[in-house]
N, C-alpha and C positions, 0 to 999 in steps of 0.2 A: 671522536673520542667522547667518551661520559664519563661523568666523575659521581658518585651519591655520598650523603652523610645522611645520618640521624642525629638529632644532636637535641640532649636534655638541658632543658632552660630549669633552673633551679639558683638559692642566692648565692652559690659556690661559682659556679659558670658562670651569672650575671654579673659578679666581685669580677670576674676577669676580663669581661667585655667592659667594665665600668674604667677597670686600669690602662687597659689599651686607648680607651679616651681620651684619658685624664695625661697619657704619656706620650702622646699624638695630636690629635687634631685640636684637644682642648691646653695643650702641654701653656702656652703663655699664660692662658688664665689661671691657671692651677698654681703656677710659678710664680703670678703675685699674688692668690687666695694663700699658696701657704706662707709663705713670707709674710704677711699681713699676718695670720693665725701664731706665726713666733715671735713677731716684734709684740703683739699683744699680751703672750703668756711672758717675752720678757720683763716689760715693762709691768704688769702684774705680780709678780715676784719681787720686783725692783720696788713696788708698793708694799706687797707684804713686809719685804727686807727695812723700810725704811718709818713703816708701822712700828715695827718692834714685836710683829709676832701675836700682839695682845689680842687675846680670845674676846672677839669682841663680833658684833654683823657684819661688820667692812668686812674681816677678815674672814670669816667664812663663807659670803658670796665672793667674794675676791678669789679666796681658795675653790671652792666651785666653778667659777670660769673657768680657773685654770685644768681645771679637771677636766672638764666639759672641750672647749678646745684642744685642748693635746688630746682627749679620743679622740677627737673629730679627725682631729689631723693625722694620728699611726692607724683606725683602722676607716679611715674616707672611705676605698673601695668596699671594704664588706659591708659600709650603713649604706651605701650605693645599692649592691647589689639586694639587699635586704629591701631596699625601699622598694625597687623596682621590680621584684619578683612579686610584691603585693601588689602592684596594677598590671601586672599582665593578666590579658584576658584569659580567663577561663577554656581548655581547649589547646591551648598554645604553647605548652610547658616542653612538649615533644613535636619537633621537626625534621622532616623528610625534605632534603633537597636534591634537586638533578641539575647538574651540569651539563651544557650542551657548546655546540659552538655558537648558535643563536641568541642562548640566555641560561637563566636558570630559574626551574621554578623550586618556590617551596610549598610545601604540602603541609598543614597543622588539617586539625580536629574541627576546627572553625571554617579553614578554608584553604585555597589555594591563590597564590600570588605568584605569578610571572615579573622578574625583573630582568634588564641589560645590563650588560657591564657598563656601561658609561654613566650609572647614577650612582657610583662607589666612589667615596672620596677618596679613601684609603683602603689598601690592605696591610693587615698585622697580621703576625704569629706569634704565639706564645709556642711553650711545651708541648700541649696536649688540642690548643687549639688554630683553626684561622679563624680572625676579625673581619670581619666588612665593615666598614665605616661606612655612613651613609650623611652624618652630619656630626655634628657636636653633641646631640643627644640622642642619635638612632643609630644601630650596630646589631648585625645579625652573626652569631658563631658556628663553625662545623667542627666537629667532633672529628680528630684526626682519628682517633681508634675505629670511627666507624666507617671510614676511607674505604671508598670500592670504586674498583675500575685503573686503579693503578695503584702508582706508589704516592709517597707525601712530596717528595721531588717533582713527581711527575705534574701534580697536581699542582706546586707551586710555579713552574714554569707555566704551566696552563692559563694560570690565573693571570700571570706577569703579562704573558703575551696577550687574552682578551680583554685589559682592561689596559694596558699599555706604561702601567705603574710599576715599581719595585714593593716586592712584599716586605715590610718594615719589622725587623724581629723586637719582641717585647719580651724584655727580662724583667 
C-alpha cells in the first residue's frame, strides 16, 4: 500500500505544526512558559493598580510589557509559525511525500530525504492535517486534502500500525 501528499509550508501550516508541539511533546514546557507569562502580566497590573495609574515611564513600559506578553502569549503559534517560515530554506515551501511499507521519502525543490518510521516521536492530527514529530523543534505536515492512495482512516491506521504509536488528535 502507498499513501502520497503534497503539502504547502507557508506561516498558516507552520502556526499549525508549531501548536501540535507546543500541545504534545513540548506540552510541560509550554505549561510553565505560560503560567510564568500570566503571573507576570498579573503581577504587572497589580503594579499598575497599585501605581495609581499615573502617566508617568513606570507606567508606560509597565503597560508595554503587559502588551507585549499577553500577544506573545494569545497569538505564540502564529509568531511561531511566522518565525519559522522565514528560515525555511529556499525550495522547501512545497513537499512531495510517498509512503511505503519500508519508509517514506519526501521530495522538495532542494532535495530528497528518505526517512523510517522509527525516528517519529509522535504522530498528531489536526482538521486538515497529520503531524510527525520528530523532536521538540522538528515536525514535518501532510496535507490531508492532498491524500492519495486511500482514505484519511486508511492512512491513519497505516501510520499507527508502522510506527507502533497512537495518532494524538489536536484541537
Amino acid at each position: 500500500m502507498e499513501f502520497t501528499f503534497e503539502t504547502q509550508y507557508n506561516a498558516k501550516t507552520i502556526a499549525l505544526m508549531a501548536k501540535a508541539l507546543r500541545k504534545t511533546i513540548r506540552k510541560k514546557h509550554s505549561r510553565r512558559s505560560r503560567l510564568f507569562g500570566w503571573i507576570a502580566i498579573a503581577l504587572a497590573l497589580l503594579l499598575l493598580l497599585l501605581n495609581g495609574f499615573a502617566l508617568d515611564l513606570r507606567t508606560v513600559v509597565t503597560s508595554i510589557a503587559v502588551l507585549v506578553i499577553l500577544t506573545a502569549l494569545v497569538f505564540e503559534d502564529q509568531i511561531n509559525g511566522y518565525a519559522a517560515q522565514k528560515r525555511l530554506l529556499p525550495g522547501t515551501e512545497k513537499a512531495g511525500t510517498v509512503f511505503s511499507e519500508k519508509g517514506f521519502v519526501s521530495t522538495t525543490e532542494v532535495g530528497r530525504s528518505e526517512w523510517s518510521y522509527d525516528k517519529i516521536a509522535l504522530v498528531a492530527e489536526t482538521d486538515g492535517f497529520f503531524v510527525f514529530i520528530f523532536s521538540a523543534s522538528h515536525g514535518q505536515l501532510y496535507d490531508k486534502k492532498s491524500l492519495q492512495g486511500g482514505t484519511v482512516d486508511d492512512f491513519r491506521r497505516f501510520i499507527e500500525a508502522a510506527t507502533g504509536k497512537p495518532v494524538q488528535r489536536i484541537v
